[in-house]
C-alpha positions in Angstrom: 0.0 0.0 0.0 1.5 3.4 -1.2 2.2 6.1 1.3 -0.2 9.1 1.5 2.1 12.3 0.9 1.7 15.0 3.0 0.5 18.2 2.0 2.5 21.8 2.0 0.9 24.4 4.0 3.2 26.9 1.7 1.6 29.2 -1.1 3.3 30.0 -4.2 3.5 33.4 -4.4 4.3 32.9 -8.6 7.5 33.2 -10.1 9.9 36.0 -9.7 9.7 38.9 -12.4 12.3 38.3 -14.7 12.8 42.0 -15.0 13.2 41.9 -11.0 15.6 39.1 -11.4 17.5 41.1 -14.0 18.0 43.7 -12.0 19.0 41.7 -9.2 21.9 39.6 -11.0 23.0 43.2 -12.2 23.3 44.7 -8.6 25.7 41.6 -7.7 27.7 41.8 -10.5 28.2 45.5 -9.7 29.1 44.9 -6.0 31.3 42.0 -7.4 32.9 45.2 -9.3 32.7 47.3 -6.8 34.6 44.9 -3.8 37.2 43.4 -6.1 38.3 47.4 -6.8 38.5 47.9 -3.0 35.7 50.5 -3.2 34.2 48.8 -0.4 31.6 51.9 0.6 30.2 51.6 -2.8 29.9 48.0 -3.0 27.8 47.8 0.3 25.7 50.5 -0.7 24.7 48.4 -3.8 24.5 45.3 -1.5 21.6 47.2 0.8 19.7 47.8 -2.5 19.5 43.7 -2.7 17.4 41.4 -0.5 18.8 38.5 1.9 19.6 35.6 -0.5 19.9 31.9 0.2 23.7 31.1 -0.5 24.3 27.3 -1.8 28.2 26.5 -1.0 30.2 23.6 -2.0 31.4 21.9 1.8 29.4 24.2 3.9 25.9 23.7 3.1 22.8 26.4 2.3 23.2 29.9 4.3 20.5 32.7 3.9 21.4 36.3 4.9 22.1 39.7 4.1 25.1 39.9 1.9 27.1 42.6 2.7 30.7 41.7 0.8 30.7 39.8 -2.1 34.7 38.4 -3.7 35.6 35.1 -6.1 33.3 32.6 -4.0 33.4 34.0 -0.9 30.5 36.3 0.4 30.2 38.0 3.8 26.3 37.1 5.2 25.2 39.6 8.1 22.0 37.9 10.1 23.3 34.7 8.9 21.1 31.0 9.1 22.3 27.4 8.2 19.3 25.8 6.5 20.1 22.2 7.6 16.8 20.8 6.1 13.9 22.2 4.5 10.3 21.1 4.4 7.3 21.7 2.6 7.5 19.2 -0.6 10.2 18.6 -3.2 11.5 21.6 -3.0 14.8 23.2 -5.3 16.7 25.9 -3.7 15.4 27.9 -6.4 11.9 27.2 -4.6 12.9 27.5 -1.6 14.0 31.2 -2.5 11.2 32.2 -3.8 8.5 30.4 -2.1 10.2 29.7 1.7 10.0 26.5 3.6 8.0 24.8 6.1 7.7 25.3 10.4 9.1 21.7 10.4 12.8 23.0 8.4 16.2 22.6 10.3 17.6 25.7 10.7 20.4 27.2 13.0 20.7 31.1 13.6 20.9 33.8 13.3 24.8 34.2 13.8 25.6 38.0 13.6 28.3 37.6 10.8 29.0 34.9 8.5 32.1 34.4 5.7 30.8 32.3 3.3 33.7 30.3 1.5 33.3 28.3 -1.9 29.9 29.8 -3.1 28.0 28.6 -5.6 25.0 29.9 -5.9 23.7 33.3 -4.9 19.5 33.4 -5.0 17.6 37.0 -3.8 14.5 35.9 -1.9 10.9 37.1 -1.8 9.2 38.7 0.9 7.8 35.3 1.9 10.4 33.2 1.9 12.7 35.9 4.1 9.8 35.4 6.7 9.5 31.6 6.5 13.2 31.0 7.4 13.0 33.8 9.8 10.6 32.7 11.6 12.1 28.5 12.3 13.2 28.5 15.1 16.6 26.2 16.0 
């Protein structure tokens, strides 16, 4: 007898604007810019334009935060959480960015500051998904 699945309480808010993402992917190209030509006031004036991301790394896992320095794969996360595990179906991390995850996620935090090593993925969040990792509680 097969399994019942259980059912996500989450809502899909839709799919980010692609004009939105546009601009989003431009802003961390230009603090890339902006931190690898030490013109580090600049850079995190760019960064406060973007908001928190999830961060995928290769050894240390899935981080969500407020970047605040950005270099060749390493990022500096303020307000920094370890998503262990997430919940709420088969989510991607693409998903998870822009829908959020489930009260029943693993997730450690927040530390105050973070230096993210070996990034691999940089993902702005939505509104909703911001408050659904905020709001697990460790």
């Amino acid at each position: 007898m097969a399994k019942k699945r259980a059912t996500s309480k989450l809502t899909v808010p839709g799919p980010i604007d692609p004009v939105q993402a546009a601009a989003w992917s431009n802003t961390l190209i230009a603090a890339y810019d902006a931190c690898a030509e030490r013109r580090h006031v600049e850079a995190r004036q760019i960064l406060a334009q973007l908001p928190p991301c999830v961060i995928r790394t290769r050894d240390a896992g899935v981080h969500y935060g407020k970047v605040v320095w950005i270099g060749d794969k390493i990022i500096c996360v303020e307000n920094d959480y370890r998503i262990w595990q997430w919940q709420g179906g088969p989510l991607s991390l693409s998903a998870v960015a822009s829908v959020g995850i489930g009260n029943s996620s693993r997730v450690d935090g927040p530390t105050a500051t973070a230096w993210i090593y070996d990034v691999i993925e940089v993902l702005p969040c939505t509104q909703a998904a911001s408050e659904s990792v905020e709001s697990c509680t460790p």
